[in-house]
C-alpha positions as CSV (number, residue, x, y, z in Angstrom):
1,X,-57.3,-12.1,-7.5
2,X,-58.5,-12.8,-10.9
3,X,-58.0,-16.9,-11.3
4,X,-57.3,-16.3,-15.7
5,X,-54.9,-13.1,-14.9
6,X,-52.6,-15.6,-12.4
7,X,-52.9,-18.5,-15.0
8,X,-51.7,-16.1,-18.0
9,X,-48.6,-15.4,-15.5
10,X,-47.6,-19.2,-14.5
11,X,-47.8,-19.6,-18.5
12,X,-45.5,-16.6,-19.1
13,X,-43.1,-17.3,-16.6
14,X,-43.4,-20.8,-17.7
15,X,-42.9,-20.3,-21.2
16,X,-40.0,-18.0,-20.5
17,X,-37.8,-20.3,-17.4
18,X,-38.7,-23.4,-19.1
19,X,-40.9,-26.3,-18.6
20,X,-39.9,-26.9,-15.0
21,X,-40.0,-23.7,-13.4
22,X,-43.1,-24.1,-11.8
23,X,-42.0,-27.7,-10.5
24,X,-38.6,-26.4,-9.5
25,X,-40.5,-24.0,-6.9
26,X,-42.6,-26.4,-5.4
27,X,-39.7,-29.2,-5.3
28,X,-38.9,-29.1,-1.7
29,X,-34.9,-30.4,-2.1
30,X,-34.8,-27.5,-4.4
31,X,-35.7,-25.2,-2.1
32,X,-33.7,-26.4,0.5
33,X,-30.6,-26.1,-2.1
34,X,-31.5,-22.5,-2.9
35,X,-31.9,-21.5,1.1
36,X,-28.4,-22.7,1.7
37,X,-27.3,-21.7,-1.2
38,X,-28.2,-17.9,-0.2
39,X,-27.1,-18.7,3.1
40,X,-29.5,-16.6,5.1
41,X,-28.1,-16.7,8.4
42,X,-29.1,-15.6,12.3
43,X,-26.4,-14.2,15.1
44,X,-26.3,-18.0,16.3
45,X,-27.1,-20.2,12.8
46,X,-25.6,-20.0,9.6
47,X,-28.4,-21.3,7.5
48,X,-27.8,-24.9,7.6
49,X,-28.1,-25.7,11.3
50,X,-24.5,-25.5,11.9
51,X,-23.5,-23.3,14.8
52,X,-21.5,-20.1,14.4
53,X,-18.6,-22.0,16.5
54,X,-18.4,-24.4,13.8
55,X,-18.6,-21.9,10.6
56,X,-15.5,-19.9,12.0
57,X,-13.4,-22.7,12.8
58,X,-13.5,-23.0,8.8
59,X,-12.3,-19.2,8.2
60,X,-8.7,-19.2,7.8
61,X,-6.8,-17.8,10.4
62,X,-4.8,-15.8,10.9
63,X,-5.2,-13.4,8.3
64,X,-2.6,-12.1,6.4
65,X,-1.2,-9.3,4.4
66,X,1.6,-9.5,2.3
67,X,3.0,-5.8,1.5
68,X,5.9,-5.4,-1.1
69,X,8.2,-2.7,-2.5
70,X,11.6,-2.6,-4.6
71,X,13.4,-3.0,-1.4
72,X,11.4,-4.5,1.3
73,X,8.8,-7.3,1.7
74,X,6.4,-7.2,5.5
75,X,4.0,-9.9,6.0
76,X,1.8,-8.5,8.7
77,X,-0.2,-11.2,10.5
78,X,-3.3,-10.7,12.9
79,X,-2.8,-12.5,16.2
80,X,-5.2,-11.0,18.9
81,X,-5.4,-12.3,21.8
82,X,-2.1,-14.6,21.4
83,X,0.6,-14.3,23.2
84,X,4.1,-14.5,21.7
85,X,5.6,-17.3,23.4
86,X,2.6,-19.1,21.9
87,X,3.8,-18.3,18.0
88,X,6.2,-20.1,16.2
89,X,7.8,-19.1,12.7
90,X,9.4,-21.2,10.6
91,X,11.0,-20.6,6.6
92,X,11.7,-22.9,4.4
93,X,12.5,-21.4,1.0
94,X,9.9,-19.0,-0.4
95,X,7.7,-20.8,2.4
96,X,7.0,-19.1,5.6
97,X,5.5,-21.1,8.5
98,X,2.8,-19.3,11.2
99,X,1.9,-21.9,14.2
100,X,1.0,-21.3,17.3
101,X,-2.3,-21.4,20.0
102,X,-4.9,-18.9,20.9
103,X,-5.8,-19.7,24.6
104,X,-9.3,-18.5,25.6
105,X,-8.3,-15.2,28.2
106,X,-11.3,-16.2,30.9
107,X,-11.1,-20.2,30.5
108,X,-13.2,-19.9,33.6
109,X,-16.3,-18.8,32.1
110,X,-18.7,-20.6,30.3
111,X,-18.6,-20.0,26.6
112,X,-22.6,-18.8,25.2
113,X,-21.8,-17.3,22.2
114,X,-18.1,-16.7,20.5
115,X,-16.7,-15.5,16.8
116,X,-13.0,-15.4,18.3
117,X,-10.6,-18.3,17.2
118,X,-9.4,-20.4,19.9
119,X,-7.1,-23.8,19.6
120,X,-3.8,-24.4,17.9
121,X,-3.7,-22.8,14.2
122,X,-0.9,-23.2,11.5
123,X,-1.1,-21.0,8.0
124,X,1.8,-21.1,5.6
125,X,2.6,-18.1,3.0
126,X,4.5,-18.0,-0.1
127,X,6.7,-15.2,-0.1
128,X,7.9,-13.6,-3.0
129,X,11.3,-14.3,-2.8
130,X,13.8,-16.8,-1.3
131,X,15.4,-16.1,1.6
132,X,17.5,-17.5,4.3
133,X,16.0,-17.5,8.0
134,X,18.7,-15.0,9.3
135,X,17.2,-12.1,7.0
136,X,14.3,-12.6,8.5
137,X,13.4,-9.6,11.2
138,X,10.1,-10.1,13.2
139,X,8.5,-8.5,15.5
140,X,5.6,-9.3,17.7
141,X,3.9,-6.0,18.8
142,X,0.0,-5.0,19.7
143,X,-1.2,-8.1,18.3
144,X,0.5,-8.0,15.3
145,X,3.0,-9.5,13.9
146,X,5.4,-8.3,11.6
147,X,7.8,-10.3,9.3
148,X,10.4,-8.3,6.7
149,X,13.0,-8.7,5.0
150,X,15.1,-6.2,2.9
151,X,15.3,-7.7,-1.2
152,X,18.3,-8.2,-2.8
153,X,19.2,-6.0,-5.2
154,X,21.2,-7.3,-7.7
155,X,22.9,-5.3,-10.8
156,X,24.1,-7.7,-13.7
157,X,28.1,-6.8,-15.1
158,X,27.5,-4.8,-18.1
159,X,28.7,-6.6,-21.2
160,X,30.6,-5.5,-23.7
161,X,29.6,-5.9,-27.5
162,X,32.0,-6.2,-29.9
C-alpha cells in the first residue's frame, strides 16, 4: 500500500470527523463503549459478559396487548408455561394487576441453556377506562389470558335551547 496515498486519507477523514477521530479509534474505553454500544451478541453472551439468563430476566414479562373498540376493551396476556392457579389479577381503577409464578416444567434437569422466564413476575397495565372488578370477564385458555370488559356507553339528555 502506498505510505502518502494512506496519509492523504487519515488527513481527509481527519479533517472531515474532527481533530480526534483518529484518537477516538485507537482509545481503547472508546472502543469498548462502541462494542457494547452495538451489542454484538453470541447464543450464550450478550456482548458485555453478561449471560443470556441474566439479559432476559430484564425483558418485561409477560407481554401484553391491549385491543380496543367502541364497545369492548381485551387485554390479552402471554403466559406459557403457567398454570392458572399460579396467576393472580387484581384492579384497582384504570389499574390492572398481573402476578403470578412460572415454575420450570422439568425442575429435575439441569438448566445449560434457557430464554424462557421462570420465577414470580408482576406487570401492571393502565386500562383505558375505569371499571369496577365485577365487569371484569377473564379467561385463562392455551396460555393465554384474556381480560374484557364491555364499555359504557353513555348518551347525554339532549338539551333544549331556548
Amino acid at each position: 500500500m502506498d505510505m502518502e496515498k494512506l496519509k492523504q486519507w487519515m488527513d481527509v477523514a481527519k479533517n472531515m470527523h474532527g481533530g480526534d477521530f483518529w484518537s477516538n479509534i485507537f482509545d481503547q474505553e472508546f472502543t469498548k463503549q462502541f462494542m457494547n454500544d452495538q451489542q454484538f451478541k453470541t447464543p450464550f453472551s450478550s456482548g458485555d459478559g453478561q449471560s443470556i439468563r441474566e439479559e432476559k430476566n430484564s425483558r418485561t414479562f409477560p407481554i401484553i396487548d391491549v385491543l380496543e373498540s367502541e364497545h369492548e376493551v381485551m387485554v390479552i396476556v402471554e403466559l406459557p408455561g403457567v398454570k392458572k392457579e399460579n396467576i393472580e389479577l387484581g384492579l384497582n381503577g384504570d389499574i390492572l394487576t398481573i402476578k403470578g409464578k412460572a415454575l420450570p416444567i422439568h425442575p429435575q434437569f439441569k438448566v445449560t441453556y434457557s430464554e424462557r422466564f421462570y420465577g414470580e413476575f408482576q406487570r401492571q397495565i393502565k386500562i383505558p377506562d375505569t371499571v369496577r372488578p365485577n365487569q371484569l370477564n377473564a379467561k385463562f385458555w392455551n396460555g393465554l389470558l384474556f381480560v374484557s370488559y364491555q364499555r359504557t356507553i353513555e348518551k347525554g339528555e339532549i338539551i333544549p335551547i331556548d
